[in-house]
C-alpha positions as CSV (number, residue, x, y, z in Angstrom):
1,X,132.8,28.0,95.2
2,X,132.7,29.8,92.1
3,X,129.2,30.7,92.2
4,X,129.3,32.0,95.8
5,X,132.5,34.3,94.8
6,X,129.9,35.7,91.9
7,X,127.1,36.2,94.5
8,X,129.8,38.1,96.9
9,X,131.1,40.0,93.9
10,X,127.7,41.2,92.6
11,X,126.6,42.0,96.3
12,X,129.8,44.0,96.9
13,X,128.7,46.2,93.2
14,X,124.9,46.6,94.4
15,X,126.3,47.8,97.9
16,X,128.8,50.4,96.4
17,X,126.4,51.7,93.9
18,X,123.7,52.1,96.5
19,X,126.1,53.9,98.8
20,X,127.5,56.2,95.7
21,X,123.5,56.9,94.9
22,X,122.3,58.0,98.4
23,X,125.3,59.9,99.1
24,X,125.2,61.7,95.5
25,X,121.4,62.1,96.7
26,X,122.2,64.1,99.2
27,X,124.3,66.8,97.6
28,X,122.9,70.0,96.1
29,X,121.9,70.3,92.8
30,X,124.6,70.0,90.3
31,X,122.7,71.1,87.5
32,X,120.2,73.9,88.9
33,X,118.7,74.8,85.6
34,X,117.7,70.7,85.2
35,X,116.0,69.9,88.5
36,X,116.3,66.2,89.8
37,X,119.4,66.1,87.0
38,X,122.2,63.8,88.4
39,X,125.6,63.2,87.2
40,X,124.6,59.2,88.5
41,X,127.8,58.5,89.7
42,X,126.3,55.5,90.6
43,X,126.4,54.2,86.5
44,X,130.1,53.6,87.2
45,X,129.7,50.6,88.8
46,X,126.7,49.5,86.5
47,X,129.5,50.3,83.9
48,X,132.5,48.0,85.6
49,X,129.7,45.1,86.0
50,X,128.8,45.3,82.5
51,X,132.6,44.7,81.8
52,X,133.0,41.8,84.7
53,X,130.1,40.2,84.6
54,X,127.8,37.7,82.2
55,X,124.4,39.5,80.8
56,X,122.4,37.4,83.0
57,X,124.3,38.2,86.2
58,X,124.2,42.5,85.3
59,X,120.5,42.2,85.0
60,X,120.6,40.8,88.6
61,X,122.5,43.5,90.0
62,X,120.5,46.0,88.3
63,X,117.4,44.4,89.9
64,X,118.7,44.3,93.2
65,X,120.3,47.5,92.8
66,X,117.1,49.2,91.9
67,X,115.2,47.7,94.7
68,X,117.1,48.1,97.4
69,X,117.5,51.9,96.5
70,X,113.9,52.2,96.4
71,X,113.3,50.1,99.8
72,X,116.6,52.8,101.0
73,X,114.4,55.9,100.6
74,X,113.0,55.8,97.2
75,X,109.2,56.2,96.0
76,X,106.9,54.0,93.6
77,X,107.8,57.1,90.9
78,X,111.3,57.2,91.5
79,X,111.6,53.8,91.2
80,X,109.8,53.9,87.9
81,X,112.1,56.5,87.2
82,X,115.3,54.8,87.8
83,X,114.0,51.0,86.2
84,X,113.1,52.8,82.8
85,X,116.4,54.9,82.7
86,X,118.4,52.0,84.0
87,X,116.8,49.1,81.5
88,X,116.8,51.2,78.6
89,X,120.4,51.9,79.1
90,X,121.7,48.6,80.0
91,X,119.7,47.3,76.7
92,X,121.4,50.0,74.5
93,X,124.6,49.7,75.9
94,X,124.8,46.1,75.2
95,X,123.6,46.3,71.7
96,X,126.3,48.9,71.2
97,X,129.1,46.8,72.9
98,X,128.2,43.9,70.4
99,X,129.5,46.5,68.0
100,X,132.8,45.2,69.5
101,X,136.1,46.9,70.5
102,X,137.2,47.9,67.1
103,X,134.4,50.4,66.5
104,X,133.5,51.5,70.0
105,X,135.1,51.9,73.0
106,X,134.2,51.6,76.7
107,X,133.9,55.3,76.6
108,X,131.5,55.4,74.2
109,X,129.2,52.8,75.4
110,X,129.0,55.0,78.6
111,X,127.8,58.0,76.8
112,X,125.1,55.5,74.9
113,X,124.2,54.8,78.6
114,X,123.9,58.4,79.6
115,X,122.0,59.2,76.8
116,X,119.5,56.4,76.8
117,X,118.7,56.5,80.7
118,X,117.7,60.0,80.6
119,X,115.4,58.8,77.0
120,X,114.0,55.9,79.8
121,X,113.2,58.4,82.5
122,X,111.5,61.0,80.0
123,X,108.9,58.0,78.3
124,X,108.3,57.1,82.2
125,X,107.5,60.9,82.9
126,X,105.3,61.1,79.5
127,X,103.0,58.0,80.3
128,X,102.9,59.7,83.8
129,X,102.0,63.1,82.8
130,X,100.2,61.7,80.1
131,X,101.7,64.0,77.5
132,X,104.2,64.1,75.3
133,X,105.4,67.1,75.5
134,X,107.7,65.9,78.0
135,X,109.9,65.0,75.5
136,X,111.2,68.6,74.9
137,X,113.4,68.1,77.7
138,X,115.4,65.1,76.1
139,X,117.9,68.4,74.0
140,X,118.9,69.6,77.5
141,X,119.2,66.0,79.7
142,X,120.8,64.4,76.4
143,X,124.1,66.7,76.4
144,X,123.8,66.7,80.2
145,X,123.5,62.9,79.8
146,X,126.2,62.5,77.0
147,X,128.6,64.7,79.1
148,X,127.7,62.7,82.5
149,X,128.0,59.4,80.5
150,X,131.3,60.4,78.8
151,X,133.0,61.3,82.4
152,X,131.9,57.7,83.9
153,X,133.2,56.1,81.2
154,X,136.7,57.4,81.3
155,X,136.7,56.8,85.1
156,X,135.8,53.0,84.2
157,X,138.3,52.6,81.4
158,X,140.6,53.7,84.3
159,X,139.4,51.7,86.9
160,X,139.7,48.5,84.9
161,X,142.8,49.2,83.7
162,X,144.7,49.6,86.6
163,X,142.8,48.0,89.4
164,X,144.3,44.2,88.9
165,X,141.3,42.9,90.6
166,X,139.2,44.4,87.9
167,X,141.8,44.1,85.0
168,X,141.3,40.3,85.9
169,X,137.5,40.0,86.4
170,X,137.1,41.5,82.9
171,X,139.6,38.5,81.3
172,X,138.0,36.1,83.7
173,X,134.6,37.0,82.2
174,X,135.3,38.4,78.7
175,X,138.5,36.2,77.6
176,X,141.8,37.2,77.1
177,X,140.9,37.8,73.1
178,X,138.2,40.6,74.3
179,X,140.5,42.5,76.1
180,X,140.7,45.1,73.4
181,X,138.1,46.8,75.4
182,X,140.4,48.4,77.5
183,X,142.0,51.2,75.7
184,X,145.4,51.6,77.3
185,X,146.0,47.9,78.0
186,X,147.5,46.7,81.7
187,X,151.4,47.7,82.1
């Protein structure tokens, strides 16, 4: 039973974040001077299953994620796209969460992500355009990123602080002795 509450649970993130992605999809341009620039709401929930769930199982709802935006409306480029920014982040992010809670916070391992997913997207656009000049954009999308990443991770330290269901995944996954994640603790 425990392994068909894990499938639910990871179907129930890949179904939110998809939602959150099309409808942020369909908004104007927050950022006109960036175009294709998104906040990516959407990395909140990558960010709450990288703090409920095992490794193993996040890489399987960032695959599933990814495809099912791209069978949802997306493109062979956008999908490219999204897999390098959303790897690269998820990589980074865990290497910095090894760190552990003492040195960084959940905060800060959402901006890593911000930053990072935009570096993903613009070594994508580089092998696409087949120049590296490209790169000159990463001084603009990485304090648009940082910003971006910084926001979502203060809404996740919220949310699994004082959603019990998620409060409870994250000791259910992590152990009670890694709860130091969460910065203001459950009251």
């Amino acid at each position: 039973m425990e392994h068909t509450k894990k499938i639910v649970y990871i179907a129930i993130l890949v179904a939110q974040a998809v939602v959150i992605g099309l409808v942020e999809g369909m908004l104007p341009a927050v950022f006109p001077f960036a175009p294709g620039a998104k906040i990516g709401l959407a990395n909140l929930i990558t960010l709450l299953a990288i703090f409920t769930l095992r490794k193993r199982d996040v890489s399987l709802f960032i695959s599933v994620r990814l495809l099912v935006q791209m069978l949802l409306g997306g493109t062979m480029s956008t999908f490219l796209y999204s897999a390098a920014g959303a790897i690269l982040s998820f990589i980074m992010m865990e290497v910095v969460k090894s760190l552990g809670p003492k040195r960084v916070s959940v905060v800060g391992i959402s901006a890593v992500g911000g930053f990072f997913h935009n570096v993903g997207q613009l070594l994508v656009a580089c092998l696409i355009a087949k120049t590296w000049t490209v790169i000159l954009y990463l001084p603009v999308l990485s304090i648009m990123g940082i910003l971006a990443g910084l926001a979502i991770g203060i809404a996740g330290n919220y949310l699994l602080t004082h959603v019990s269901s998620l409060y409870r995944a994250h000791l259910t996954t992590m152990g009670h002795a890694h709860s130091a994640w969460l910065e203001t603790g459950k009251s």
